[in-house]
C-alpha positions in Angstrom: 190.0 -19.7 119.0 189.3 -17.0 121.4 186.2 -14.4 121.3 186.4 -11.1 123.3 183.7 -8.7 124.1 185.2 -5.8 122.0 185.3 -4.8 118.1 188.6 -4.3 117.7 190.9 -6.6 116.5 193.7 -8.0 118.9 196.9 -10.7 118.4 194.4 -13.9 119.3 191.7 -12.6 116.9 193.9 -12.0 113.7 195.6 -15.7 114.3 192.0 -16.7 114.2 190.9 -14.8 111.2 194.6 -16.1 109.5 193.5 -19.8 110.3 190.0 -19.0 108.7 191.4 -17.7 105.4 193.4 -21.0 105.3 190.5 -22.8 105.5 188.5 -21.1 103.3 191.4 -21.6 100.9 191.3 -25.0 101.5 187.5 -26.0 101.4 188.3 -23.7 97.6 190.7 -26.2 97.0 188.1 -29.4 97.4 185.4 -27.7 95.8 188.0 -26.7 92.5 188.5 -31.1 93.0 185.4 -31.6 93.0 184.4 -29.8 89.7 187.6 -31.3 87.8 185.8 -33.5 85.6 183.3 -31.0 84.4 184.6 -28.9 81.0 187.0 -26.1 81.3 185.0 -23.1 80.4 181.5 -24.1 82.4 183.4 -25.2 85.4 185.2 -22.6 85.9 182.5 -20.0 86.0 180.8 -22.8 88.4 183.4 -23.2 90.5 184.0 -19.4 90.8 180.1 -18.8 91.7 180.1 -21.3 94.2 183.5 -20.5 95.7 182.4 -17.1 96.6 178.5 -17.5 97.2 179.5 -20.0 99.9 182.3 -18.4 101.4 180.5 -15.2 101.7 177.6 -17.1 103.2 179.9 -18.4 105.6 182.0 -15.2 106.5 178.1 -13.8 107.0 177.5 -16.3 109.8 180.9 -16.7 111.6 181.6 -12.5 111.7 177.4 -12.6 113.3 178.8 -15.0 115.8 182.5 -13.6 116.9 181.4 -9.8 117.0 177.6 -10.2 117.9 176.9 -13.4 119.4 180.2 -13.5 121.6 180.1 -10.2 123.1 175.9 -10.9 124.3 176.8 -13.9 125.8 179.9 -12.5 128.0 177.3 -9.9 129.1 177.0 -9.5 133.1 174.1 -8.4 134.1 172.4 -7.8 131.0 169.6 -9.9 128.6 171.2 -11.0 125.6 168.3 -9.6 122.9 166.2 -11.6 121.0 168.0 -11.1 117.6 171.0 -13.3 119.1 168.5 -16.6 118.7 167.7 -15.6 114.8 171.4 -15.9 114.1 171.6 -19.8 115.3 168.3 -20.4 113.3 169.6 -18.7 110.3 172.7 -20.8 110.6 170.5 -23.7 110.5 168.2 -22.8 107.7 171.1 -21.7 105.9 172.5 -25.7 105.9 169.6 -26.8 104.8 169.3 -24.8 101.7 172.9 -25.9 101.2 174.1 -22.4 101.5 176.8 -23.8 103.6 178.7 -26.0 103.0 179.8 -29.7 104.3 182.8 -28.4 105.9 182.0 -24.9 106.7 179.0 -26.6 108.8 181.8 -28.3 111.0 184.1 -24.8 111.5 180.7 -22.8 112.1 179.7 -25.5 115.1 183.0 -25.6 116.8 183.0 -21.4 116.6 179.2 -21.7 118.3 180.6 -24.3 121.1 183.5 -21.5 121.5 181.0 -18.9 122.2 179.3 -21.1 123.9 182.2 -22.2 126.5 182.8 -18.3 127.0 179.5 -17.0 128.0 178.6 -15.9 131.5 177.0 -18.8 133.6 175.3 -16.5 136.7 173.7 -14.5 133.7 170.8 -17.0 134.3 168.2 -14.5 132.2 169.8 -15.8 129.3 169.6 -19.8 129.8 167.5 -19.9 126.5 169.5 -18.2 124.5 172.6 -20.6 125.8 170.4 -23.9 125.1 169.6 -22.6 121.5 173.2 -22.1 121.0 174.6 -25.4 122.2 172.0 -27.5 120.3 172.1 -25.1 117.2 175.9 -26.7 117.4 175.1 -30.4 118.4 172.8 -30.3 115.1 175.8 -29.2 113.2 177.7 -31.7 114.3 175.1 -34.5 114.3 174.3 -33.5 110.5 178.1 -33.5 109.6 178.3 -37.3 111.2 175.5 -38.5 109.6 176.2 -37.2 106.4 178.7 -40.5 106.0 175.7 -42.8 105.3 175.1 -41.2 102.1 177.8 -43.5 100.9 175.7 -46.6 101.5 172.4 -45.8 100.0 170.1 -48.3 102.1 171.2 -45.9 105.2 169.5 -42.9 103.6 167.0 -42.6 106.4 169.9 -42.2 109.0 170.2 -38.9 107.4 166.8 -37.9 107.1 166.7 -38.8 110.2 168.9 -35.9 111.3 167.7 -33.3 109.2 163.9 -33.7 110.0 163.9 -35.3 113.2 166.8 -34.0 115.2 165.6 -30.2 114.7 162.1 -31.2 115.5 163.4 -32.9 118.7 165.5 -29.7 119.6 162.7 -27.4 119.0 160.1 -29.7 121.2 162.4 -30.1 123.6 163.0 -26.2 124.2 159.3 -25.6 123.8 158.3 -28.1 126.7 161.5 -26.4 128.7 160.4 -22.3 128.6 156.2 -23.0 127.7 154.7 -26.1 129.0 156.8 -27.2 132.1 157.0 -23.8 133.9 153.1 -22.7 133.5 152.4 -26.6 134.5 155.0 -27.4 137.5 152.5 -26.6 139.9 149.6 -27.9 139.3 148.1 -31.5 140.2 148.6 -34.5 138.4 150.9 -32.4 136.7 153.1 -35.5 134.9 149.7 -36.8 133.4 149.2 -33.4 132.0 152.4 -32.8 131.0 152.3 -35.9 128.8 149.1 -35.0 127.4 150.4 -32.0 126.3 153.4 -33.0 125.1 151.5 -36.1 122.9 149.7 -33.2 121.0 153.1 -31.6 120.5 154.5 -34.4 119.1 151.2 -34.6 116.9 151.4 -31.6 115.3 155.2 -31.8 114.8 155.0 -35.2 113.0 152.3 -33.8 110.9 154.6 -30.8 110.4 157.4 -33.1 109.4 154.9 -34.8 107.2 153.9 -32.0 104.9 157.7 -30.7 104.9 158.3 -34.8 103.3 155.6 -34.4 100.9 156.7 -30.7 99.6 161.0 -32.3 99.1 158.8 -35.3 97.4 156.9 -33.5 94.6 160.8 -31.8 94.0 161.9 -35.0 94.4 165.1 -34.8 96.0 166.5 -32.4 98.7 170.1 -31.1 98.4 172.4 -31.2 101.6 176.4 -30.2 101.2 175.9 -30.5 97.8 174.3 -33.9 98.1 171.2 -34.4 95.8 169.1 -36.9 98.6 166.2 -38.8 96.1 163.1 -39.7 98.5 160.8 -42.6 97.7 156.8 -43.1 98.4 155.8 -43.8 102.0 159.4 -42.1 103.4 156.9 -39.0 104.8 154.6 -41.3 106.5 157.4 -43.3 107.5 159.6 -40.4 109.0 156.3 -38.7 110.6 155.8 -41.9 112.5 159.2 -42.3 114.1 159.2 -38.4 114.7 156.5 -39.0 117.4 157.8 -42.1 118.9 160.5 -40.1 119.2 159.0 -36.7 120.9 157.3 -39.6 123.5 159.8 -41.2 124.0 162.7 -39.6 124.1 162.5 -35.7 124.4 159.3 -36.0 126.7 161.0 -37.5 129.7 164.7 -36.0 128.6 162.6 -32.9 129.2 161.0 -33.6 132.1 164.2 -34.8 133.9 166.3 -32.0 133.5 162.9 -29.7 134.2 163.0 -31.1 137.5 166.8 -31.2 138.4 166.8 -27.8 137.4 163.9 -26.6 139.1 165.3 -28.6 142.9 168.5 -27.1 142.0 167.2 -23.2 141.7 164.8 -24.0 144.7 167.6 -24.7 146.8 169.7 -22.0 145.8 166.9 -19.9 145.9 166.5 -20.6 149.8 169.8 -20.6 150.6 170.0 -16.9 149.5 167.6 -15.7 151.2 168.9 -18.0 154.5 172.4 -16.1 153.4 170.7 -12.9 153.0 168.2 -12.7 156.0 171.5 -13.8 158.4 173.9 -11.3 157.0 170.8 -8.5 157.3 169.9 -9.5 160.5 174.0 -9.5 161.6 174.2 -6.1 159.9 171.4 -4.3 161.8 172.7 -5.8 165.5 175.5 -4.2 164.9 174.1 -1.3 163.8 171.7 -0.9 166.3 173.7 -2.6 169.3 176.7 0.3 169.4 177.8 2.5 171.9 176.9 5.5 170.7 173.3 4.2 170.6 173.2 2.4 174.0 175.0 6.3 174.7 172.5 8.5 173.7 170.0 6.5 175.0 171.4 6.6 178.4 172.0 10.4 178.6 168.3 10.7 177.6 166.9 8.9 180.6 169.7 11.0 182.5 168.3 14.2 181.7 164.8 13.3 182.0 165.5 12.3 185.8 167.2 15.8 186.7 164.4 17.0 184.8 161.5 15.7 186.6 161.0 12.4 189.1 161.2 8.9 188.2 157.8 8.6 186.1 159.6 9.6 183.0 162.9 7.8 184.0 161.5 4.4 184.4 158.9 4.6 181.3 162.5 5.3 179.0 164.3 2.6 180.9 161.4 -0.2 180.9 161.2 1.1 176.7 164.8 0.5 176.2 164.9 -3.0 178.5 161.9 -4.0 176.1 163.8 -3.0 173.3 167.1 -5.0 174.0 164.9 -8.1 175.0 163.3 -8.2 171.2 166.7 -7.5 169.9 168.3 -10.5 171.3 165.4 -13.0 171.5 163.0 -12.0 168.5 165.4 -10.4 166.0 167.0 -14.0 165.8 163.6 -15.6 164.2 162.5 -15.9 160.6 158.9 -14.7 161.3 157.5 -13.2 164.2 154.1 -11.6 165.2 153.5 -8.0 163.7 151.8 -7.2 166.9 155.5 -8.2 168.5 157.0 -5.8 165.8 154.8 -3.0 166.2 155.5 -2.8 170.1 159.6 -2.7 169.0 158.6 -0.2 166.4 156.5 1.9 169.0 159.5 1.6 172.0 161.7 3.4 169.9 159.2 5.7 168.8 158.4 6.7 172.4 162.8 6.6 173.5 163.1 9.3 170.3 160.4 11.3 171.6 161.8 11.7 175.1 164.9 13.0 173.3 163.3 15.5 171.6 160.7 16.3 174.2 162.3 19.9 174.8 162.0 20.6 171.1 159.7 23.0 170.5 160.5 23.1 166.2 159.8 19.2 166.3 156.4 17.5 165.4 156.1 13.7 165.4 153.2 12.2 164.0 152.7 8.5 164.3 149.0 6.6 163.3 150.2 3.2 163.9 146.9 0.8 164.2 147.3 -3.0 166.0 145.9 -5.8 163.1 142.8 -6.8 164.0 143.9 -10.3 163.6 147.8 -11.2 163.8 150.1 -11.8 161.3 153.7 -13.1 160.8 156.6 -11.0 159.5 160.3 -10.8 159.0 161.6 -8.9 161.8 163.2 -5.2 161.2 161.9 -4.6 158.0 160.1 -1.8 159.0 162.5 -0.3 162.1 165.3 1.0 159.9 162.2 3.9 157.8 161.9 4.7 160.9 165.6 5.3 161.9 166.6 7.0 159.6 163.6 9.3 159.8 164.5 10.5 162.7 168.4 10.3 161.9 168.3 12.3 159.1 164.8 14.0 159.7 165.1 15.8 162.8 167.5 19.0 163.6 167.3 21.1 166.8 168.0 24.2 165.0 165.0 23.6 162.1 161.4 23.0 161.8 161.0 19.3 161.5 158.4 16.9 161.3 158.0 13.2 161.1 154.8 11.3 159.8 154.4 7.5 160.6 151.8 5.3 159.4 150.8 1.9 159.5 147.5 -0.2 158.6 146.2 -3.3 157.8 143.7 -4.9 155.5 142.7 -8.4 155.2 147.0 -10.1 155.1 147.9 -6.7 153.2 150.3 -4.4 155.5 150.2 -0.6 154.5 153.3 1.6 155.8 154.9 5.1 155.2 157.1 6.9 156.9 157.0 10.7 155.4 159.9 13.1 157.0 161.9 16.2 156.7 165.9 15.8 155.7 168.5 17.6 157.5 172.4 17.4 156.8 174.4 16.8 159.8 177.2 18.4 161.3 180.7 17.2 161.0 180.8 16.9 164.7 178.5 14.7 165.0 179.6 11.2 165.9 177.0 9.6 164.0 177.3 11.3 160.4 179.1 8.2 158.9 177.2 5.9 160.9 174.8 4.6 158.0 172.3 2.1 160.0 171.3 -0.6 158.2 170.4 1.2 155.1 167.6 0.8 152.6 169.8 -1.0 150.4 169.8 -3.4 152.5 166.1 -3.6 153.2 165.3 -4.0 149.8 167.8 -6.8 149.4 166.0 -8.9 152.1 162.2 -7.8 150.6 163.7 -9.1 147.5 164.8 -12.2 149.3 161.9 -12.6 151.8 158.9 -11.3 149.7 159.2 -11.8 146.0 156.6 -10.4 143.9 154.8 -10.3 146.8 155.9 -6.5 148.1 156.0 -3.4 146.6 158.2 -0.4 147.9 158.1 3.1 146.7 160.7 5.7 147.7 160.7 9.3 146.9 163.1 12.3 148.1 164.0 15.8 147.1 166.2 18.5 148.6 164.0 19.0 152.1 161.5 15.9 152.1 161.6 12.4 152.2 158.8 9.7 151.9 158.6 6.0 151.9 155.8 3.7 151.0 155.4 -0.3 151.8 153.4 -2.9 150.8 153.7 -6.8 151.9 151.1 -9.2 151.6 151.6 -11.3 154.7 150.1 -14.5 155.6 149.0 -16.0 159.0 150.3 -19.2 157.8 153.9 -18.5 157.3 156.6 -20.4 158.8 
């Protein structure tokens, strides 16, 4: 059976809505077999009532699943909403008041591991939603095997056993998974804890299981696929007590285990992202900033300064620029360096810009660029390519332009903004489709280099442009 993402039908979905109607005409068949011994008239109406209640119940759950459930979990990008969950506990709340029936329970379980197959595996935001799904299934199926033990009545408590305990496990599992392990991964002695914690789970969930016993006692029997289940004294006390061996010693450390493999797992990938990420920004900007028409401009700069004046001017650009290229080849290639180291490549290109501009009357550039009091480590050129494309985009020859730069520190909290006037440039100019490494691209390697731990804020309209940054930085980064 195949699931697609859209609402209308195609050749795969009507053979699978053919093969249900088949088997809704057969479970109609049993059920009219299973009623043959009762008298004409009552049966009938009977057999009719419970034909359609449970078929519609059943239609209900599987059309939630193939046009709602399906297309969430094929989703890309985006959370699968909460509803999706209420549809696998309805499912399961709907077996247990025997709205559906024995074999209905077995189709509806394969459909969920269908879904389940299909869904989109890098959509991590929805790894709950995936885990309620594939256990909602595995109970199914576990509920549907056990259901054979009815036929020996001294196995009644394998059963039980799957209709209490199972969904208690399932729902203590996922509950130590998504609550307790994450807010607790950190901390010391955090396996002691952990089992602490999960001991009063399992408490309250065997006292839980205990009342629900004592409720199907004073009915005295529960009903499961049709199956009328007589419970006897002591069963609750019973059942409670092998529900919390149980949540010890079985979903506890199943929890824990995969917890942990998961958590290594992410960690790594995790860090080799940001490895990935902070090689292919770092490759991106040398090649952005290394190019001839750079190395160019600088160069006819320093030229025109020297026929301009004599030498003072000349060798302050070139000594800027050889300071420049000696960061960019050495530096660059670290994961952290010294913000005092990143400020003097911030201010060299500051200073080369202004000797280009010198003769421009219409041109104010503004800088308030303080040295930390104390040093810090950061990611190097996070904060050059503001600054580029201020004065890429910000300055024109022809136009009133101004450039604002400011950066400050307090305690390991780096303030920056870089406020500037934007100017379209020519088609003649050989740099128009050069790009520079782009703030796409800085926000990529924040994201990767300082999560949570950075906040950006960018701002434009038609004749202004302003950027501010925060990072916390810390003296004891690596």
């Amino acid at each position: 059976m195949l699931t697609s993402p859209h609402s209308r039908f195609k050749y795969a979905e009507i053979i699978e809505f053919c093969i249900i109607i088949l088997f809704i005409l057969f479970v109609s068949i049993d059920q009219i077999a299973t009623f043959n011994a009762q008298p004409f008239f009552s049966s009938t109406a009977k057999i009719a009532s419970s034909i359609l209640f449970h078929c519609t119940i059943f239609l209900i759950c599987y059309l939630l699943l193939h046009f709602y459930v399906a297309p969430q979990f094929e989703q890309v990008t985006k959370a699968v909403q909460k509803p999706t969950n209420f549809v696998f506990i309805l499912i399961a709340i709907f077996c247990l008041v025997n709205f559906i029936s024995f074999y209905f329970a077995i189709l509806l379980a394969i459909k969920i591991i269908l879904v389940w197959f299909n869904k989109n595996r890098l959509n991590v935001s929805n790894a709950l939603s995936y885990e309620v799904a594939i256990l909602t299934a595995s109970w199914l199926l576990i509920l549907v095997a056990s259901y054979n033990t009815l036929l020996r009545p001294e196995s009644f408590f394998v059963f039980e056993y799957a209709v209490f305990i199972v969904p208690t496990s399932m729902l203590v599992y996922l509950y130590a998974m998504y609550n307790i392990l994450p807010k607790g991964i950190y901390k010391k002695h955090k396996g002691i804890f952990y089992f602490l914690k999960m001991a009063l789970v399992a408490l309250t969930s065997s006292l839980a299981v205990f009342i629900i016993m004592l409720f199907f006692m004073l009915r005295g029997k529960v009903v499961i696929f049709d199956y009328h289940i007589p419970f006897f004294d002591k069963e609750a006390l019973v059942l409670a007590g092998f529900n919390f061996l149980t949540q010890l010693i079985i979903t506890t450390p199943v929890a824990w285990n995969i917890y942990r493999n998961r958590y290594e797992k992410n960690n790594e990938i995790a860090e080799l992202k940001a490895d990935l990420g902070q090689s292919n920004a770092n490759l991106d900007f040398l090649k952005s900033q290394i190019n001839p028409h750079f190395l160019f401009n600088a160069l006819n700069t320093l030229y025109g300064t020297a026929l301009q004046e004599n030498a003072e001017r000349t060798s302050e650009g070139i000594q800027k620029l050889g300071d420049m290229m000696r960061f960019m080849l050495h530096e660059n290639l670290k994961d952290k360096i010294s913000l005092t180291s990143d400020i003097e490549y911030l201010n060299n290109y500051i200073i080369l810009q202004k000797l280009r501009i010198a003769a421009s009357s219409g041109v104010e550039v503004i800088t308030n660029i303080e040295i930390p009091q104390h040093d810090m480590l950061i990611s190097p050129m996070l904060l050059i390519p503001f600054v580029e494309n201020a004065f890429k985009h910000g300055i024109s020859l022809l136009s009133n332009s101004f450039i604002k730069i400011t950066l400050q520190t307090n305690a390991n909290t780096l303030y920056f903004d870089v406020h500037n006037t934007i100017h379209l440039r020519s088609e003649a100019d050989p740099e128009k489709g050069q790009s520079g490494i782009g703030l796409d691209n800085v926000k990529q390697r924040l994201q990767l280099l300082y999560p949570d731990r950075h906040e950006l804020v960018i701002h434009q309209n038609a004749k202004e442009f302003f950027v501010h940054l925060k990072i916390e930085l810390n003296t004891k980064e690596a």
